[in-house]
DRENDO-1510 file (C-alpha; in Angstrom, 1 decimal, always signed):
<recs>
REC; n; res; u; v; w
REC; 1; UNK; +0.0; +0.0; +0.0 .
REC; 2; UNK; +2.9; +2.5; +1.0 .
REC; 3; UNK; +4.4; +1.7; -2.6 .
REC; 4; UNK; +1.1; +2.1; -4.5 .
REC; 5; UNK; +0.4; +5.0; -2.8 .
REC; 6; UNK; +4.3; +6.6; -3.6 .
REC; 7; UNK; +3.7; +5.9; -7.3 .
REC; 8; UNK; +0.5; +7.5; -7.4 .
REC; 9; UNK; +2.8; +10.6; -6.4 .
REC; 10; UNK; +5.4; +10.1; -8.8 .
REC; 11; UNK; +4.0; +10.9; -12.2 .
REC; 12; UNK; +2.9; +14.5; -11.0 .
REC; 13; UNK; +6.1; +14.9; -9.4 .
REC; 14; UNK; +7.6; +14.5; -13.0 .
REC; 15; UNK; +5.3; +16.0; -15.4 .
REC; 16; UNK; +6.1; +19.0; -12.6 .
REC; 17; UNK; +9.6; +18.5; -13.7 .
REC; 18; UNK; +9.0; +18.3; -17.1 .
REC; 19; UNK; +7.9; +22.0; -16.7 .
REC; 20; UNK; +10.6; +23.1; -15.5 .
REC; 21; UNK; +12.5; +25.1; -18.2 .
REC; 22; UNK; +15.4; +23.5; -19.4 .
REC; 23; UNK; +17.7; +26.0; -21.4 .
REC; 24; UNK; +18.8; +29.5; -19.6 .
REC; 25; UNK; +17.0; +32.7; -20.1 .
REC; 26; UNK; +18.1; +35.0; -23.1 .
REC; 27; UNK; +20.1; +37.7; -21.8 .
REC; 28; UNK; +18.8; +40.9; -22.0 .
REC; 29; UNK; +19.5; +43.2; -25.4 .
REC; 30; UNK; +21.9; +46.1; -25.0 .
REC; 31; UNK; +20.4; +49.0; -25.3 .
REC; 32; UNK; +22.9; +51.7; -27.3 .
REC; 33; UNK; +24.0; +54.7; -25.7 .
REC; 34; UNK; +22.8; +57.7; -27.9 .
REC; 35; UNK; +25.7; +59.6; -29.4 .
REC; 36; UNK; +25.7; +62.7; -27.7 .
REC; 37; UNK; +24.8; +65.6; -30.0 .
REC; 38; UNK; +27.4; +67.1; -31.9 .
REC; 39; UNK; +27.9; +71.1; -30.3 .
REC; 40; UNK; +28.8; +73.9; -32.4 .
REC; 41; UNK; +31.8; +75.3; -31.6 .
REC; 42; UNK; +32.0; +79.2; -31.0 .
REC; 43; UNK; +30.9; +81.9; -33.5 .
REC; 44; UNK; +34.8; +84.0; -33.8 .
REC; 45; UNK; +34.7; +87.2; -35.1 .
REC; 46; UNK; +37.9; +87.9; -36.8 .
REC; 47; UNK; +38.4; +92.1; -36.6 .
REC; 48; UNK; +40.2; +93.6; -39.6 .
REC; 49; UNK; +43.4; +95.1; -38.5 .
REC; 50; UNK; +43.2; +98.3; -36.5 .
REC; 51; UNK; +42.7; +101.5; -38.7 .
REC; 52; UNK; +45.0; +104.3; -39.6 .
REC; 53; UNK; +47.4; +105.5; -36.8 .
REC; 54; UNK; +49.1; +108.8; -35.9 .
REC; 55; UNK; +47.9; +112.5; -35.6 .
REC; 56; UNK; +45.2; +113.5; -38.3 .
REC; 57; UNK; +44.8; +117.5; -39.5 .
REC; 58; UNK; +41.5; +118.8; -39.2 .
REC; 59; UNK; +40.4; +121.4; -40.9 .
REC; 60; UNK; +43.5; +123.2; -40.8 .
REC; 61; UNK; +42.9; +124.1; -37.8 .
REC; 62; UNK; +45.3; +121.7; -35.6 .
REC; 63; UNK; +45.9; +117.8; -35.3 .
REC; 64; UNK; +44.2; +115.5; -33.5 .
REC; 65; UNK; +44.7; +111.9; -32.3 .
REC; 66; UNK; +43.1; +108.2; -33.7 .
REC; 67; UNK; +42.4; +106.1; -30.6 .
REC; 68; UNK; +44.4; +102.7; -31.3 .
REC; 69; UNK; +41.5; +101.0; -33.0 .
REC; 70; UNK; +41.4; +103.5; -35.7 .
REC; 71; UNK; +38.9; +105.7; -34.5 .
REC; 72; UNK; +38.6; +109.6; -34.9 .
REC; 73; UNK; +35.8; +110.9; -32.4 .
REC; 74; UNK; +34.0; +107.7; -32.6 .
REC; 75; UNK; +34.0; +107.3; -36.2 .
REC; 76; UNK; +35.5; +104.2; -37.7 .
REC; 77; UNK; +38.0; +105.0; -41.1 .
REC; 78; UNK; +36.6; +103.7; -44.5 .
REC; 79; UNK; +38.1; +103.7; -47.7 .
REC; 80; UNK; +36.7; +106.7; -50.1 .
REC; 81; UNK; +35.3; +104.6; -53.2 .
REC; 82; UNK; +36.3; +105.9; -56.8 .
REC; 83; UNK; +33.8; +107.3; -58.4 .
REC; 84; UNK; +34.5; +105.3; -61.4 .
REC; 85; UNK; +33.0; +102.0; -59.4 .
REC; 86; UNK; +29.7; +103.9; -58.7 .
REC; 87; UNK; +27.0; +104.0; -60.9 .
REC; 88; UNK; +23.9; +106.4; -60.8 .
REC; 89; UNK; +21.0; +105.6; -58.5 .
REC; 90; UNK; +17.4; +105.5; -59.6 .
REC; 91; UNK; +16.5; +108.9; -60.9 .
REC; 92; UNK; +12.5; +108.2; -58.8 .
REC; 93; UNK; +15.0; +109.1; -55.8 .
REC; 94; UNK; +15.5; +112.8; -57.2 .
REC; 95; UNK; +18.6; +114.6; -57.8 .
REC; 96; UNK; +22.4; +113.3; -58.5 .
REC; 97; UNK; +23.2; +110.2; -56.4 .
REC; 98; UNK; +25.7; +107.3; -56.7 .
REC; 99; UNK; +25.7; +104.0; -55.2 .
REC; 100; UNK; +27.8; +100.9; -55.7 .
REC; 101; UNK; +26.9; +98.5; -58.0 .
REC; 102; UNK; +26.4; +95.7; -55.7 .
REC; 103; UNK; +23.6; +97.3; -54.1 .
REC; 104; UNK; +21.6; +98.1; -57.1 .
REC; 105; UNK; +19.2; +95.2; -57.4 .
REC; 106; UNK; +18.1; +95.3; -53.6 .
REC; 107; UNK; +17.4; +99.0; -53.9 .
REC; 108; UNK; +15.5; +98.7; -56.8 .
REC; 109; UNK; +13.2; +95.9; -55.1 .
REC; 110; UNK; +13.4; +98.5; -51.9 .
REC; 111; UNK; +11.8; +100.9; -54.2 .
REC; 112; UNK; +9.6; +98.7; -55.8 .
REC; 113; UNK; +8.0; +97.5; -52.1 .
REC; 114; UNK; +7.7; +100.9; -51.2 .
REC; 115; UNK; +5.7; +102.2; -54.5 .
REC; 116; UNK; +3.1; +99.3; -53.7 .
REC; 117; UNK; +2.5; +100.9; -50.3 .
REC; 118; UNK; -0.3; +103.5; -50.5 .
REC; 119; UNK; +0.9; +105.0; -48.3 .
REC; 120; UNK; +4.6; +106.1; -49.3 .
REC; 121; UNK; +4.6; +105.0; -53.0 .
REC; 122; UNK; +6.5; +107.7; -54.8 .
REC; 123; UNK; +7.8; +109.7; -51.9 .
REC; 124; UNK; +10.9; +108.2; -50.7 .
REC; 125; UNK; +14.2; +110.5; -51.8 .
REC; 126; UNK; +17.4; +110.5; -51.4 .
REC; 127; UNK; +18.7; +113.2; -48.9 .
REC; 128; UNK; +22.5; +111.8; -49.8 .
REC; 129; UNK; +24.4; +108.8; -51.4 .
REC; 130; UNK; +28.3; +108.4; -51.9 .
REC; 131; UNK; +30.4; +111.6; -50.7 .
REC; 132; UNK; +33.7; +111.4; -51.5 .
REC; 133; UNK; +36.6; +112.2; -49.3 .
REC; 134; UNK; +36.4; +115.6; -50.2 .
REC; 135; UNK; +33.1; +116.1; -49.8 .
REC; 136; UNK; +32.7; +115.1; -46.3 .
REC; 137; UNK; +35.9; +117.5; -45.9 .
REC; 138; UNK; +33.4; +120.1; -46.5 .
REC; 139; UNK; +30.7; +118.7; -45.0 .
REC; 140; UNK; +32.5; +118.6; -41.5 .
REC; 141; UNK; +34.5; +121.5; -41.8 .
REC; 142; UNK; +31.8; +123.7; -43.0 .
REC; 143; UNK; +30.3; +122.9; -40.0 .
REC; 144; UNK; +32.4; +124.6; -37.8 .
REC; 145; UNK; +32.5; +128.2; -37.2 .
REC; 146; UNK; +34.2; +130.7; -39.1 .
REC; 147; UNK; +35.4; +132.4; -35.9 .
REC; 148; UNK; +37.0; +128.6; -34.4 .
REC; 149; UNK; +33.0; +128.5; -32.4 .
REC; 150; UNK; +32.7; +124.5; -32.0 .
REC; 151; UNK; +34.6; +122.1; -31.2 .
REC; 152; UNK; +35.9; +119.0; -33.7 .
REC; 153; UNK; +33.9; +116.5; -30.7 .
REC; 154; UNK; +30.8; +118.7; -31.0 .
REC; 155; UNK; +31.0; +118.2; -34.9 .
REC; 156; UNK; +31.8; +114.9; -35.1 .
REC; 157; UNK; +28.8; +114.0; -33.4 .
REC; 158; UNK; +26.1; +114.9; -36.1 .
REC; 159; UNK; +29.1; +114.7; -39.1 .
REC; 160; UNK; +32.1; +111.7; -39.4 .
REC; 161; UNK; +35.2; +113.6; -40.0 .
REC; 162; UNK; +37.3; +112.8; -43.7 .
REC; 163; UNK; +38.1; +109.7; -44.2 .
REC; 164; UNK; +36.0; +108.3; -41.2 .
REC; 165; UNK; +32.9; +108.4; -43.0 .
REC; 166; UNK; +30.6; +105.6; -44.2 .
REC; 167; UNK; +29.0; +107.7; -47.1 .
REC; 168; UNK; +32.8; +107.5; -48.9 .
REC; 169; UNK; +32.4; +103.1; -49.2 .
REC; 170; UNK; +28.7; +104.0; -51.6 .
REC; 171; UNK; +27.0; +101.8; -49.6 .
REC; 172; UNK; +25.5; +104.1; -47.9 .
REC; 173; UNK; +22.0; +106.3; -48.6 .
REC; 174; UNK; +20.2; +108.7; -46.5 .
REC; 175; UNK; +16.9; +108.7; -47.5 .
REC; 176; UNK; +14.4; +111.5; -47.2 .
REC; 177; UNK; +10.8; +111.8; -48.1 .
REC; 178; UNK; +9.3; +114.6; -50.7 .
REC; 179; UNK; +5.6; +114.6; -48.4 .
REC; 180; UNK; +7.8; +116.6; -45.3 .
REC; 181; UNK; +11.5; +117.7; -46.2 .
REC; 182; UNK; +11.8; +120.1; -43.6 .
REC; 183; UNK; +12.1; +115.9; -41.7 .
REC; 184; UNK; +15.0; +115.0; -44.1 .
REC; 185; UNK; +18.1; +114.4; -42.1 .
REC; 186; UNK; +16.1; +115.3; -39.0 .
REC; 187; UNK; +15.1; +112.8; -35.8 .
REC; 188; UNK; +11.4; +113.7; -37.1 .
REC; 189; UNK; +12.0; +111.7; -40.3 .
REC; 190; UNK; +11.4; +108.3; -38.2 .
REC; 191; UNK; +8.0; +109.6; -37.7 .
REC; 192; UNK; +6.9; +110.0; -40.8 .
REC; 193; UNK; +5.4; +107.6; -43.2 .
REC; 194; UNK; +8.8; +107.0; -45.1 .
REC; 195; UNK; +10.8; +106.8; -41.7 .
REC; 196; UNK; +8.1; +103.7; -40.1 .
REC; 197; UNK; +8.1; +102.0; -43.5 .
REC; 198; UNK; +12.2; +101.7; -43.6 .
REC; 199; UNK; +12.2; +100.7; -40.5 .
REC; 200; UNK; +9.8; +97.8; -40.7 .
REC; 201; UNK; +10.8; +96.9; -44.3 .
REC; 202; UNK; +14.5; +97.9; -44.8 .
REC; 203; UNK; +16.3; +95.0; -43.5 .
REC; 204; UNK; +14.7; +92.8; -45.8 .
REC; 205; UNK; +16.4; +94.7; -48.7 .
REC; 206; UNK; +19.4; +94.6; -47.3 .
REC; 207; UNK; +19.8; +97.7; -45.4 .
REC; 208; UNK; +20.0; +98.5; -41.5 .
REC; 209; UNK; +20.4; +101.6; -39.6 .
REC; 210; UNK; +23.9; +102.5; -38.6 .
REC; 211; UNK; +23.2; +104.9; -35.9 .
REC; 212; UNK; +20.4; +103.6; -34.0 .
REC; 213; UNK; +19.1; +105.6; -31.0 .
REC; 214; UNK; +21.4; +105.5; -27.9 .
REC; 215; UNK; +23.6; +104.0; -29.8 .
REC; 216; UNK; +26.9; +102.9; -28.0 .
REC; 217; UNK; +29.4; +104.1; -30.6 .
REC; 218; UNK; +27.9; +107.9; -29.1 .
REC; 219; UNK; +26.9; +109.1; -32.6 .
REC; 220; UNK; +23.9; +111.0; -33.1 .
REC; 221; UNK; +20.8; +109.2; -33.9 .
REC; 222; UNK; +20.0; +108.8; -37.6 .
REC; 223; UNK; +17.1; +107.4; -38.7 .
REC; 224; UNK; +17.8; +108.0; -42.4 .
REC; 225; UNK; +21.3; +106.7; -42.6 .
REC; 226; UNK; +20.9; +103.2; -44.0 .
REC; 227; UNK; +24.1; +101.3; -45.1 .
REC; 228; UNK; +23.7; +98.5; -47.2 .
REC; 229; UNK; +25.3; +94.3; -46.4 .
REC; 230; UNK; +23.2; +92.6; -48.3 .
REC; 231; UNK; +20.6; +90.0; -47.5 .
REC; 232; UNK; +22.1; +87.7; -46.2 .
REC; 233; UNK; +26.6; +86.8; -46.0 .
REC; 234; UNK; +26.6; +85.0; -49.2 .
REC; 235; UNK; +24.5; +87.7; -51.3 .
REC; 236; UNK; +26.1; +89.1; -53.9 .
REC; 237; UNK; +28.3; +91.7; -53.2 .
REC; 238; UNK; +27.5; +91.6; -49.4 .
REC; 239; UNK; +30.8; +89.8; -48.6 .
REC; 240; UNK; +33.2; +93.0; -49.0 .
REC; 241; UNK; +30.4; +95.2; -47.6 .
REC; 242; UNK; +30.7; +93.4; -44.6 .
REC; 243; UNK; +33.9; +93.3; -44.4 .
REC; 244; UNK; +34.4; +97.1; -44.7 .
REC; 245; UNK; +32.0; +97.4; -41.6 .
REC; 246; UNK; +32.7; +94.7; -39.7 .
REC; 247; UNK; +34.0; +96.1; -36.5 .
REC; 248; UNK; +30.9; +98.8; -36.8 .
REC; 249; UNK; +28.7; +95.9; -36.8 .
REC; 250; UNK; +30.2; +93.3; -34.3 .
REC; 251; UNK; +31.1; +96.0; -31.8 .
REC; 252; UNK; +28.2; +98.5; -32.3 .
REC; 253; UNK; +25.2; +96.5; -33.7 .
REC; 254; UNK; +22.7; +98.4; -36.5 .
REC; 255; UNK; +18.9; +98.4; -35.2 .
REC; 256; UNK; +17.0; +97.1; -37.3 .
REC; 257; UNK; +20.0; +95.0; -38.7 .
REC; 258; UNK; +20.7; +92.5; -41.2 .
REC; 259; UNK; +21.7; +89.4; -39.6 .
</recs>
């Protein structure tokens, strides 16, 4: 009976067995570790070499000293452009003006954007374009009194001395407007129709505002100066305009500006 009654146990006891697994479990499947995500390195701003050094005469009316980054009362050194590089600028601007040739094709579209706007089309002018060394000579010098009143600082704020002045490059165009030209060249142009327009639409041509207000190169405010870089780095022509402004831009950003 004892036997009987352990083989009655038996064949659960190994069909439980049988159950058992037999082979190990799989081992688990490595999971790969995510590359980590590749990290741009720094943006460097390589600066042109430092402008022009030594004394500079003004005016002939004494010498003065370049700070050591080139600078003349604030105002960076351009090149003066030949005016054999410069071609005329649309005559629906008024009056003589030369730009560079680069900038042609975004100033026509400029125009073009602005004459489909009710509410400017036809007025925007051009106050002034390229001024050649000489020019500005007379520009700044005439604005000094005949008796020595005013000081070269005091002048240099509203007008770049000779040879400091971004109107000589031809990328440059102050714009005026024929509807209120007692505005032209004035802080009162960026409230007028022409004024709001380039500064919502401008950059998109091309163009941003050197002398923004409060502007930390401590130039006056001009909301008519526009300098041309092009739409974007690769544009044509925009390469050696930005180049030629470079440190302007990186150390004293336009607003609105072309990025």
């Amino acid at each position: 009976m004892r036997r009987t009654a352990l083989a009655r146990l038996l064949p659960p006891l190994c069909i439980l067995a049988s159950c058992a697994p037999t082979t190990a479990p799989a081992p688990p499947v490595p999971v790969p570790t995510p590359a980590p995500s590749p990290v741009a390195p720094p943006r460097i701003v390589t600066l042109p070499p430092a402008g022009p050094t030594g004394p500079v005469e003004l005016c002939g009316r004494g010498t003065v000293q370049r700070t050591a980054d080139g600078r003349l009362f604030n105002h960076f050194p351009y090149p003066d452009m030949p005016a054999t590089a410069l071609i005329d600028a649309p005559t629906t601007l008024g009056g003589s003006c030369k730009v560079h040739p680069a900038m042609a094709a975004d100033l026509a579209r400029l125009l073009a954007a602005a004459d489909a706007d009710p509410a400017i089309a036809g007025t925007l002018r051009a106050v002034s374009c390229h001024r050649s060394e000489a020019l500005q000579r007379q520009t700044f010098c005439g604005g000094i009194g005949a008796n020595g009143s005013g000081s070269f600082a005091e002048r240099a704020w509203a007008s770049a001395p000779p040879g400091h002045s971004e109107h000589s490059t031809g990328y440059v165009i102050d714009f005026g407007t024929s509807t209120a030209p007692a505005c032209n060249a004035e802080a009162c142009f960026a409230a007028t129709p022409a004024g709001r327009w380039l500064r919502a639409n401008a950059a998109r041509f091309g163009f941003e505002m050197s002398f923004p207000a409060g502007n930390r190169q401590q130039v006056k405010w001009e909301p008519w100066h526009w300098r041309w870089v092009g739409t974007t780095a690769s544009a044509a022509g925009a390469p050696p305009a930005r180049s030629i402004f470079l440190q302007a831009r990186t150390r004293f950003p336009a607003d609105p500006k072309v990025d």
